[in-house]
C-alpha positions as CSV (number, residue, x, y, z in Angstrom):
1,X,-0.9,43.7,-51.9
2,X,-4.1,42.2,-53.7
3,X,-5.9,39.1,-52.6
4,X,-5.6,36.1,-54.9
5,X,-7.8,35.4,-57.5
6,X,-10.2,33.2,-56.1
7,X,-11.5,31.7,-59.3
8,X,-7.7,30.7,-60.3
9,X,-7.6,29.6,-56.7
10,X,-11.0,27.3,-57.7
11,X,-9.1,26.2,-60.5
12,X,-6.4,24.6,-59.1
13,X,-8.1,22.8,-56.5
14,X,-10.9,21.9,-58.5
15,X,-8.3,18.9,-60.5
16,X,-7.8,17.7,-57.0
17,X,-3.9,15.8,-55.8
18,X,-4.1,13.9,-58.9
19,X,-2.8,16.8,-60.8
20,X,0.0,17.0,-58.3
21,X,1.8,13.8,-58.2
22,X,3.6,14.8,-61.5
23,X,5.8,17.2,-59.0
24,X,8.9,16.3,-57.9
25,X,11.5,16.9,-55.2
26,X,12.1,20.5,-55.7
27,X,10.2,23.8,-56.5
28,X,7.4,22.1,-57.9
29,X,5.4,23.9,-60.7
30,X,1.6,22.8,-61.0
31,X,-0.6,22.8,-64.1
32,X,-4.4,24.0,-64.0
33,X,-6.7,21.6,-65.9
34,X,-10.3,22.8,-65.7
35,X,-12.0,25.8,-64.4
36,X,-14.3,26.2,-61.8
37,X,-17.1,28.7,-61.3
38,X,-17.7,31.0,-58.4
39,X,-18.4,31.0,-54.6
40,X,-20.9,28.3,-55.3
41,X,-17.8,25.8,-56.4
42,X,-16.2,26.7,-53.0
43,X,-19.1,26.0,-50.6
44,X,-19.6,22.5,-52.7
45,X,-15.6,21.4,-52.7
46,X,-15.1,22.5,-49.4
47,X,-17.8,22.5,-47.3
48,X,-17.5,26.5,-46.4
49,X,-16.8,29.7,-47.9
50,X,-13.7,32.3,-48.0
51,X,-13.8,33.6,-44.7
52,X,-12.0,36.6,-43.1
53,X,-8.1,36.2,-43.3
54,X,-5.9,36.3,-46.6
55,X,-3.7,38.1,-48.1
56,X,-5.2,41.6,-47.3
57,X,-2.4,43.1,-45.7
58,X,0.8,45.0,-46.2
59,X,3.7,42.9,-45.3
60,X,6.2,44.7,-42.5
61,X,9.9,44.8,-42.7
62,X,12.1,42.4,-40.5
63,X,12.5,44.2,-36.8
64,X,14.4,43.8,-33.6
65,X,11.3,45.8,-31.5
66,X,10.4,44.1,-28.0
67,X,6.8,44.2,-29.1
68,X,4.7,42.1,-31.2
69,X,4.5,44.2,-34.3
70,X,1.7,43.5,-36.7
71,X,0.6,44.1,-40.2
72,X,-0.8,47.9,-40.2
73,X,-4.8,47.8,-39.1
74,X,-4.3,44.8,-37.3
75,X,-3.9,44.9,-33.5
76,X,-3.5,42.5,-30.3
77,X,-5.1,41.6,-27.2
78,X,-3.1,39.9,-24.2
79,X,-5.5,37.3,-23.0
80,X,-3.6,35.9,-20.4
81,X,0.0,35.8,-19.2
82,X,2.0,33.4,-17.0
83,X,0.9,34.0,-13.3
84,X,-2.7,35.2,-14.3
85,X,-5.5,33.7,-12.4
86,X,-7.7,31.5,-15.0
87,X,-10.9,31.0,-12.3
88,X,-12.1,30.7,-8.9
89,X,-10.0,28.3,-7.8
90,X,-7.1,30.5,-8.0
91,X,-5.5,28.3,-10.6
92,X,-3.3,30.5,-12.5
93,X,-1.7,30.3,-16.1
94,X,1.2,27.9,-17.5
95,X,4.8,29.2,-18.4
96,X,6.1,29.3,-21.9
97,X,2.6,28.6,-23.5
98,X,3.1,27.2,-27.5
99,X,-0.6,25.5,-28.9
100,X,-3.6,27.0,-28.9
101,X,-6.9,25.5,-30.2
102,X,-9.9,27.3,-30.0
103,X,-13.4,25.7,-29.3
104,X,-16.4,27.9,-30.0
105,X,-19.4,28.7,-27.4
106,X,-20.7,31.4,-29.0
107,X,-19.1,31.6,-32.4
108,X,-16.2,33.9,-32.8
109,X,-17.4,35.7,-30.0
110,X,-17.0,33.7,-26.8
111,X,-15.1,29.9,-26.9
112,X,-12.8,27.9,-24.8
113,X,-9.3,28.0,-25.2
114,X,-6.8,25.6,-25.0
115,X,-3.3,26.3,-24.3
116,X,0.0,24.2,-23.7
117,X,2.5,24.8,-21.6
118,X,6.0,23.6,-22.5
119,X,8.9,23.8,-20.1
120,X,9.9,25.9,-17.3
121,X,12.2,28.5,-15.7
122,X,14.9,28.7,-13.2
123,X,15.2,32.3,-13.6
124,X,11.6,33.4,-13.8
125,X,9.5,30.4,-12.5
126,X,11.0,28.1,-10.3
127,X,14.7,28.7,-8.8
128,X,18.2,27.3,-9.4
129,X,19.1,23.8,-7.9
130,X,20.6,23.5,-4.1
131,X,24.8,22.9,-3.7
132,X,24.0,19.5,-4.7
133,X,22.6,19.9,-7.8
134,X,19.0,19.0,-6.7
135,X,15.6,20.6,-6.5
136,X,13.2,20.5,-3.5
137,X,9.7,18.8,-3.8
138,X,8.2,22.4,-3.8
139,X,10.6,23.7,-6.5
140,X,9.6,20.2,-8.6
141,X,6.0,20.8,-7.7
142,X,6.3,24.6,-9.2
143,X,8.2,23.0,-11.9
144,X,5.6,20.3,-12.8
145,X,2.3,22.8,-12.8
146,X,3.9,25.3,-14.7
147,X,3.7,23.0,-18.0
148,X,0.7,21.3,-19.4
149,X,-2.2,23.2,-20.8
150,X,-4.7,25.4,-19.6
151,X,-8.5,25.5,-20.2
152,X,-9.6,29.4,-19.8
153,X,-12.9,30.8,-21.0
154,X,-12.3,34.0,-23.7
155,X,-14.8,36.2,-24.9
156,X,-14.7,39.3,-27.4
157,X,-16.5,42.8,-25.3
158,X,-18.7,45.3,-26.6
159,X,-15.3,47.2,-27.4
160,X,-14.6,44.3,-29.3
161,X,-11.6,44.0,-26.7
162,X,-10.6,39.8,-26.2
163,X,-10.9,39.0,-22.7
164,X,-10.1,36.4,-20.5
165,X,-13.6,34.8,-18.1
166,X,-12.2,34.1,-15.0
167,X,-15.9,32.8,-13.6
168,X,-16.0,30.2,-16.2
169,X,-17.0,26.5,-14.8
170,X,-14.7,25.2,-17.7
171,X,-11.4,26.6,-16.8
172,X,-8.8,24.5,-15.1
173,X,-5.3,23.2,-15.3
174,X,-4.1,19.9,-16.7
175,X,-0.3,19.6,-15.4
176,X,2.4,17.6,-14.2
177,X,0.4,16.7,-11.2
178,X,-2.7,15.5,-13.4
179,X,-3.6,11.7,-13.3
180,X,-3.7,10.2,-16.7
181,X,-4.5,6.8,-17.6
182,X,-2.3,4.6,-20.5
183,X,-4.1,3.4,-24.0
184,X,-3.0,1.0,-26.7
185,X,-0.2,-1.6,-26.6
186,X,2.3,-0.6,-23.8
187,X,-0.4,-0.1,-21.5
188,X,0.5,-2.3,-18.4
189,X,3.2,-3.6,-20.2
190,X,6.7,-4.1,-18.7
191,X,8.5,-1.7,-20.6
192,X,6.7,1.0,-18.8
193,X,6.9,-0.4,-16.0
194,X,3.9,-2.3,-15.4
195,X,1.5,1.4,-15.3
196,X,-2.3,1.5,-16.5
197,X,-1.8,5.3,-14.9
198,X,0.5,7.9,-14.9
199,X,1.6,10.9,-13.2
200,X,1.3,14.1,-15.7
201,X,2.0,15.8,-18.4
202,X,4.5,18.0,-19.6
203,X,6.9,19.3,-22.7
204,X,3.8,19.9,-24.2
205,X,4.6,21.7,-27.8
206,X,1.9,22.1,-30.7
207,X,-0.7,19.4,-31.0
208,X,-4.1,19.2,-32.9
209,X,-8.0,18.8,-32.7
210,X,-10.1,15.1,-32.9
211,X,-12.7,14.5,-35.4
212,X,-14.7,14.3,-32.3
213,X,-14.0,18.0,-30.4
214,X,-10.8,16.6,-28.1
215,X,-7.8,18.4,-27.6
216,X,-4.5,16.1,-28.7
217,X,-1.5,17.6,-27.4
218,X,1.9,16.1,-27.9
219,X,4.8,15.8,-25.1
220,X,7.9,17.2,-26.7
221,X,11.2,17.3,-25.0
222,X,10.3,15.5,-21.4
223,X,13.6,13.8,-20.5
224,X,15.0,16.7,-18.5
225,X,11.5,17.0,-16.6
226,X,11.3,13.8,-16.1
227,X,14.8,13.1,-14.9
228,X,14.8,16.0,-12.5
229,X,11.4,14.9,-10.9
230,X,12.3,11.5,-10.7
231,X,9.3,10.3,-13.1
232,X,10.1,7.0,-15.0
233,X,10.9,9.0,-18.3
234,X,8.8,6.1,-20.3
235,X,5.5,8.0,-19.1
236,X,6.2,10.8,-21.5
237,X,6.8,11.2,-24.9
238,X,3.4,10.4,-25.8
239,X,0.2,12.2,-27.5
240,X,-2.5,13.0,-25.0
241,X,-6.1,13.4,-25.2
242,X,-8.0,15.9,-23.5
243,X,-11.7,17.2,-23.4
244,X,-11.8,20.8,-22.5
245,X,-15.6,21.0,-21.9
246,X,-15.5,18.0,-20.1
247,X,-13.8,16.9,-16.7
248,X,-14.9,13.7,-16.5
249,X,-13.2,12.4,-19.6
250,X,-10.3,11.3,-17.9
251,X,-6.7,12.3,-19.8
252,X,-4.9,9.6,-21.3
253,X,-1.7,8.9,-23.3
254,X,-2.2,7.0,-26.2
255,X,0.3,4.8,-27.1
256,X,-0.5,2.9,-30.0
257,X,0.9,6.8,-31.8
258,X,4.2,6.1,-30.7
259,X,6.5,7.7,-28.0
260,X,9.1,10.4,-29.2
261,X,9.7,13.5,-29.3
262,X,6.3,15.1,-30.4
263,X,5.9,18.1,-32.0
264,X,1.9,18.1,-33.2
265,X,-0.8,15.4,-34.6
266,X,-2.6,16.5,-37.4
267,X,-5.8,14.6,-37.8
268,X,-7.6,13.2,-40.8
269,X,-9.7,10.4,-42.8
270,X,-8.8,8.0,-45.1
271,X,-10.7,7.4,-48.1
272,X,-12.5,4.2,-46.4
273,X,-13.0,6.3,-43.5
274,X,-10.4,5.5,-40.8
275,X,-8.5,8.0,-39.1
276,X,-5.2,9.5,-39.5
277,X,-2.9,11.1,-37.1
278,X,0.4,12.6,-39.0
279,X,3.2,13.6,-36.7
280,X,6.8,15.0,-36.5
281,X,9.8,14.2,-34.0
282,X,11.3,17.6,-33.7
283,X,15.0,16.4,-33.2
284,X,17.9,16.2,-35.5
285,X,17.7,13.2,-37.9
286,X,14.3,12.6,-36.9
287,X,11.4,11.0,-39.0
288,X,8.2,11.4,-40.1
289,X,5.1,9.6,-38.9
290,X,1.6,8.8,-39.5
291,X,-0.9,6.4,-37.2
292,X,-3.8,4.7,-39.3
293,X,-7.0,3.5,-37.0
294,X,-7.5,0.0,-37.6
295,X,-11.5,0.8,-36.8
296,X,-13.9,3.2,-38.7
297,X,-14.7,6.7,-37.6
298,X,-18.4,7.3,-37.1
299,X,-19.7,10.2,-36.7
300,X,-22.8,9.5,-34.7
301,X,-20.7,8.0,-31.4
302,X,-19.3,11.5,-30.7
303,X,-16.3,11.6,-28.4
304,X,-16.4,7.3,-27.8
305,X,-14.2,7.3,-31.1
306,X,-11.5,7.9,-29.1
307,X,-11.1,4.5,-29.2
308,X,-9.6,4.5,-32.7
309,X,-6.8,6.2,-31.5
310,X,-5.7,2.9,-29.4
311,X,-5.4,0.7,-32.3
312,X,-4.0,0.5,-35.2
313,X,-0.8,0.5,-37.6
314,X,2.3,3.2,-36.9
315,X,3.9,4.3,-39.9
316,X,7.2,5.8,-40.5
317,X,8.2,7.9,-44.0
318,X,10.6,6.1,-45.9
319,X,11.3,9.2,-48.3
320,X,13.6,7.5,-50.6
321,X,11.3,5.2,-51.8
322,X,8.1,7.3,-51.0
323,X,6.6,4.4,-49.0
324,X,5.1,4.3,-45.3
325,X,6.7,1.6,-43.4
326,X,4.7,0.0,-41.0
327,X,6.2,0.0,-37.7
328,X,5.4,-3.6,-36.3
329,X,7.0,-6.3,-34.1
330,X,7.7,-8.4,-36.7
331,X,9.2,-5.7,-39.0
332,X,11.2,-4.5,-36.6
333,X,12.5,-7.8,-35.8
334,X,13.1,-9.3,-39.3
335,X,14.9,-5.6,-39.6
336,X,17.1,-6.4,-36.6
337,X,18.0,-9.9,-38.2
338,X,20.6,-11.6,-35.7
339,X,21.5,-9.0,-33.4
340,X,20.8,-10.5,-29.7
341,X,20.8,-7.1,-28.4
342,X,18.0,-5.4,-30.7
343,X,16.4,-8.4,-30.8
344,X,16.8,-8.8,-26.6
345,X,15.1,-4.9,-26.7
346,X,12.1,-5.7,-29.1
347,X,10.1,-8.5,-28.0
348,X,6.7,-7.0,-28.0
349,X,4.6,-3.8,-29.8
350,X,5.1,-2.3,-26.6
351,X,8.6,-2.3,-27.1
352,X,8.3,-0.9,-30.7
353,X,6.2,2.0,-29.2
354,X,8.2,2.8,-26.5
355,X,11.6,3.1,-28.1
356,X,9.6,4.3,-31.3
357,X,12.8,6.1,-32.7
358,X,15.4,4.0,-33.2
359,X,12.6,1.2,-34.3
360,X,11.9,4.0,-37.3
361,X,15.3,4.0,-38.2
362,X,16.1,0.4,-38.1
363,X,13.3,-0.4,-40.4
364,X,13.9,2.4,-42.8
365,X,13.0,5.4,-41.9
366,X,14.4,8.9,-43.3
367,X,15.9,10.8,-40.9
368,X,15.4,14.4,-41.6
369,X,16.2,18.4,-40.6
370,X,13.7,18.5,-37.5
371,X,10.5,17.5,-38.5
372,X,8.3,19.8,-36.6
373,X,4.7,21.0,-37.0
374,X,2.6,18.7,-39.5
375,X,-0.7,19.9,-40.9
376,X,-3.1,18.3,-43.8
377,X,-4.7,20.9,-46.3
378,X,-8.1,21.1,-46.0
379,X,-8.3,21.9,-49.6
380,X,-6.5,19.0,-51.6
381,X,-5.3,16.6,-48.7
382,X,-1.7,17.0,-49.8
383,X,0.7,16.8,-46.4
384,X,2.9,20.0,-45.1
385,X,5.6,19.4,-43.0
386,X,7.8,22.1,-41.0
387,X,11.5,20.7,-40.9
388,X,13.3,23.5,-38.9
389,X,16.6,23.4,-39.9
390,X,19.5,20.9,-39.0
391,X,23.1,22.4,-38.5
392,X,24.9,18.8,-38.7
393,X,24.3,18.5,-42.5
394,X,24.6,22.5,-43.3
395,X,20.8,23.0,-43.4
396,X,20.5,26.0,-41.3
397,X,17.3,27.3,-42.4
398,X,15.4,25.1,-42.9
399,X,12.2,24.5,-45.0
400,X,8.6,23.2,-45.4
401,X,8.3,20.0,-47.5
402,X,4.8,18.7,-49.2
403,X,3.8,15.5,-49.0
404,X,1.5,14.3,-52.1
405,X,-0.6,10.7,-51.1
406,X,-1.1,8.4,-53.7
407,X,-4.9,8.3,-55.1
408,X,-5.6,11.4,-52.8
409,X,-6.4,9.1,-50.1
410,X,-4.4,9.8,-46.8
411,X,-4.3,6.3,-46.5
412,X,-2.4,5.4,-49.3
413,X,1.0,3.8,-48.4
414,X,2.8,5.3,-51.1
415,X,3.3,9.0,-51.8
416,X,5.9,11.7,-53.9
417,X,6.8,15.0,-52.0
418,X,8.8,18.3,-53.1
419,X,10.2,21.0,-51.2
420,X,7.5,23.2,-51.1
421,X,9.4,26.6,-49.7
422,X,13.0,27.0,-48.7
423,X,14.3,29.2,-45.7
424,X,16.6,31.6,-46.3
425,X,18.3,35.0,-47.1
426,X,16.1,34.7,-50.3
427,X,13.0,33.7,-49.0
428,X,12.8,36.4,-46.1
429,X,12.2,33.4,-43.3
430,X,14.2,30.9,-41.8
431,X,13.6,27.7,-39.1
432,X,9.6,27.3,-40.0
433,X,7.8,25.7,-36.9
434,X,4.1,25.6,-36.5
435,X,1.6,25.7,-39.1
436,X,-2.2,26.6,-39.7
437,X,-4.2,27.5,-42.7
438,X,-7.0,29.5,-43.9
439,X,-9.7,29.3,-46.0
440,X,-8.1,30.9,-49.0
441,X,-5.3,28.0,-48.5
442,X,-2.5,30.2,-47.2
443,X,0.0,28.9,-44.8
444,X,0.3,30.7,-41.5
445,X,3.9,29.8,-40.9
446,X,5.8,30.9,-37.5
447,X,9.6,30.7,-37.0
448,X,12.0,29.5,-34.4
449,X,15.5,30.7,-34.9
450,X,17.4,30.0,-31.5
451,X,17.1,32.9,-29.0
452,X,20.6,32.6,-28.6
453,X,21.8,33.4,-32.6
454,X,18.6,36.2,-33.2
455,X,19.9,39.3,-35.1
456,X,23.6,37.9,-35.3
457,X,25.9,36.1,-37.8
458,X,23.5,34.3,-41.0
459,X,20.0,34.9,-39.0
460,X,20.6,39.0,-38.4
461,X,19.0,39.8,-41.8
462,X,15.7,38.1,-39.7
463,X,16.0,40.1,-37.2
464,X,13.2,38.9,-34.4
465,X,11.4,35.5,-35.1
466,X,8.6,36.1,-36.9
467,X,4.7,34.7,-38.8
468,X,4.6,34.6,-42.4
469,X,1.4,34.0,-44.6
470,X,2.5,31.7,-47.8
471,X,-0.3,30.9,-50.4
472,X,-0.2,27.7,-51.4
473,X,-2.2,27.8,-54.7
474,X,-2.0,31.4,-57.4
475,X,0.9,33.4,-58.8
476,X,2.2,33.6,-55.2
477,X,2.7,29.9,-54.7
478,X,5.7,29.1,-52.1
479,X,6.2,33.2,-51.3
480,X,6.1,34.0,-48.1
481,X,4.9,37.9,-46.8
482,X,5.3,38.2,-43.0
483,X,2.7,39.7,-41.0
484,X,4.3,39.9,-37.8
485,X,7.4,40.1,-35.5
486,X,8.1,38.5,-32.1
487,X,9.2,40.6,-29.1
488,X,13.1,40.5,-28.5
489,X,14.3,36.2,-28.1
490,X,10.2,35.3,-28.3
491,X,9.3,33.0,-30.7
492,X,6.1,32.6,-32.2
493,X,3.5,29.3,-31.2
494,X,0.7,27.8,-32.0
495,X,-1.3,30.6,-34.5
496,X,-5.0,29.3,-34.6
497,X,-8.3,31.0,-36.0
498,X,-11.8,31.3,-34.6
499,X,-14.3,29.8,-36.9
500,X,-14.9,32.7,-39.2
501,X,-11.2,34.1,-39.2
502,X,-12.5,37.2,-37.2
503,X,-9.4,36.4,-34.8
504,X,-6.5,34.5,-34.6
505,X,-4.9,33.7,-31.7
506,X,-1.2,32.9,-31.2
507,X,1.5,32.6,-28.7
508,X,4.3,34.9,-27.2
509,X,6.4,32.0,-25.8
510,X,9.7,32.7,-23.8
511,X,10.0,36.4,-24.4
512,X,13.6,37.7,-22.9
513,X,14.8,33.8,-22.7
514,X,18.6,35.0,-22.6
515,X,18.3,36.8,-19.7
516,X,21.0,36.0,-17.0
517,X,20.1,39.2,-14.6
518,X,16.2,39.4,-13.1
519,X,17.2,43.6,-12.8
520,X,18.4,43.2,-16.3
521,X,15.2,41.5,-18.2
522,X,16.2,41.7,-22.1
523,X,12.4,42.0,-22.8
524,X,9.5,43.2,-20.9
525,X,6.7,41.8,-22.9
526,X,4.0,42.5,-22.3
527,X,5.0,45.8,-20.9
528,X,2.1,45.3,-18.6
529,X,1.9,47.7,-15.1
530,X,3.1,46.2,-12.4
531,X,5.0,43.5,-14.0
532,X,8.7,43.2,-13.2
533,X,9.4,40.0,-15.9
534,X,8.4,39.5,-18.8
535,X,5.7,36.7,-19.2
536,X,4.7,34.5,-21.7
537,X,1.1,34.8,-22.9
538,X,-1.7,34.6,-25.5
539,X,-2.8,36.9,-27.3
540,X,-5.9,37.2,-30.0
541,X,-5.1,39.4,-33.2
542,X,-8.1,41.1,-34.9
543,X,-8.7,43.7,-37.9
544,X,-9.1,41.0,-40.6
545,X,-11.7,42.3,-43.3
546,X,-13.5,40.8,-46.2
């Protein structure tokens, strides 16, 4: 398969969103105006130059292997795996590891890592409940340090083999047993309870990177967790900050985004300079959200702009009128008009935040097909949005929808969007999750068809889950070409590139997940010695060429 063009590639970008917003919902067709010239026009429009990854591969057929199989030339490291030790402390490796975010040290040679850690195991981690239905403290403690995130140290050897630094002084766990301290308006507030600090964090699913080198990873599906811990459930839901190079930069949750069921946060500028966070709520009939600093991002006071993420206006998509809601007290209440009981439930912001949900909907927000991963193109600013699939209105593949912002500014309040790529028989994928680009404006897109329906019924001609590459600009607009397959009832998480797109790393999350019988494991990945499960891990792919 050739590589696209780059100059057509130049000359799409190069007339900017503005030449977009004549799409429409729908397979969108788009119109080059002007050409641009050469490498030159790259480095000027975009602040860097093609880089490593593309569309220099051979797509592979659909398979049921237990392995991960790759595009030919390419091949995989496991960098760590549930269980592993990640330093001196003995601290050891999350289950069922999603995100990763890569922060450089030594360019694409040697960086910190950071990994999350989304829910746990009866069979493999932790143990089934007692006769009455409970867990012990040291089952709940298990339970709670499996999930979170880890911080290892990875470096590429003279073999050019990725390894895993267990002497790092940056490595550690943040878990379920983590302090972390509240931001924004429900912070102390009654509706959670009166807490400035909380215990934990957990359900943690994709997430994204600050302006200012954070990690922001977003608490997913907590209620079980937090029900069978006995944790006041309105301490999770939220996005969390992190620095991974930094242990004194306390954790915190920050509110003012909105509690939910977080997939990611994708962050960005507006035109005036503000930042954006965009955001899916990956359950059925679920919206679409975005988080608009009320203060100005400045460069020059580093990581103390975390402060813009406490206040601020939360938006929710109104995609039948193509507006962005703002998701205030007094909308919600002039929404609720003279119902005592919603109007009894929202008396404050803090109430708005906590019970973000049904506040979206009551105000006019769309309810969609799983809004999952959410990323911004670095290329044009346009909006890409993962919505999985949703069985209850006969959408069971899904598809990724494009989000176009009025004047090109990701602060507009209007926009027009189109159905960028459908799942399907037709298409080759189905249930698109996480997103990432490159620098040739490709979509790295992973799938998550249900463990339990893989290679059956509709989703056989899938075979395992799987990572497709789908160019967003050229003659291969919308296509998608995968690049690699899952082991047996693994899915595919959180695919993220070093700097010069030397590597890519990516998660093997719950390989062998319908298991009922530990001396029957339906996968072994990572068919590592010694190991009698399989394990979750991360692994870094390398092979890509210029």
């Amino acid at each position: 398969m050739t590589e696209l063009n780059r100059r057509k590639f130049l000359t799409y970008v190069g007339t900017g969103v503005t030449a977009l917003t004549v799409a429409s919902t729908g397979l969108g067709t788009f119109a080059p105006r002007a050409e641009a010239k050469g490498v030159e026009a790259a480095s000027h429009l975009f602040g860097f130059q093609k880089k490593v990854s593309g569309l220099n591969f051979n797509p592979i057929t659909p398979t049921d292997k237990d392995d991960l199989v790759l595009a030919k030339g390419y091949k995989y490291d496991v960098v760590a795996a549930y269980g592993d030790v990640i330093n001196k402390n003995g601290d050891t490796f999350g289950f069922n590891n999603d995100f990763t975010l890569y922060f450089p040290i030594d360019g694409d040679n040697r960086g910190l890592l950071w990994v999350n850690h989304e829910y746990s195991s009866e069979l493999f981690v932790h143990g089934a409940r007692n006769a009455n239905g409970k867990y012990t403290p040291a089952q709940i403690e298990k339970m709670l340090y499996t999930q979170g995130g880890s911080i290892i140290e990875v470096y590429r050897d003279k073999d050019g083999v990725w390894r895993m630094d267990t002497n790092s002084k940056y490595a550690r766990r943040i878990t379920g047993l983590t302090p972390f301290q509240l931001t924004g308006p429900a912070k102390g507030s009654n509706t959670v309870g009166s807490a400035t600090n909380v215990q934990g964090t957990f359900a943690n699913c994709s997430g994204g990177m600050t302006l200012w080198g954070t990690v922001l990873s977003a608490e997913e599906n907590f209620e079980d967790t937090a029900k069978d811990a006995g944790l006041n459930d309105t301490h999770y839901g939220w996005i969390v900050e992190i620095d991974p190079f930094d242990p004194n930069f306390k954790p915190r949750k920050h509110t003012a985004l909105g509690r939910f069921n977080h997939e990611n946060a994708a962050v960005g500028l507006t035109n005036d300079n503000r930042v954006v966070v965009y955001m899916g709520d990956d359950k059925k009939d679920a919206c679409v959200y975005k988080f608009i600093s009320k203060n100005k991002y400045v460069a020059s006071r580093g990581k103390a702009n975390a402060d813009l993420l406490e206040e601020g206006t939360l938006y929710v998509a109104d995609m039948g009128k193509g507006t962005w809601v703002p998701l205030t007290i007094d909308n919600v209440r002039k929404a609720a008009k003279d119902k005592k009981e919603i109007l009894d439930k929202y008396k404050t912001q803090a109430d708005v935040v906590v019970y973000c949900h049904e506040a979206a909907l009551l105000v006019g927000g769309t309810p969609t097909d799983r809004p999952e991963d959410v990323e911004i193109s670095p290329f044009d600013k346009t909006v890409f949005i993962a919505h999985t699939n949703n069985d209850k209105h006969g959408n069971f593949h899904g598809h990724i929808t494009r989000f176009l912002e009025s004047n090109d500014d990701l602060g507009a309040l209007t926009f027009d969007f189109e159905i960028f790529a459908a799942g399907g028989k037709q298409s080759g994928f189905s249930a698109p999750d996480n997103l990432t680009f490159d620098s040739l404006g490709n979509l790295w897109t992973v799938t998550d068809i249900s463990s339990s329906k893989l290679n059956s019924g509709i989703y056989k001609h899938f075979a395992n889950n799987g990572m497709f590459v789908i160019p967003t600009i050229g003659e291969n607009t919308g296509e998608a070409f995968q690049f690699a397959s899952a082991p047996r009832e693994a899915e595919l998480t959180g695919p993220s590139f070093t700097p010069n797109e030397t590597t890519l790393f990516i998660s093997i999350q719950h390989p062998g997940e319908e298991t009922d019988d530990l001396k029957k494991p339906t996968s072994m990945w990572p068919h590592r010695k010694g190991d009698s499960i399989p394990r979750p891990g991360v692994v870094a792919i390398t092979g890509f060429k210029y």
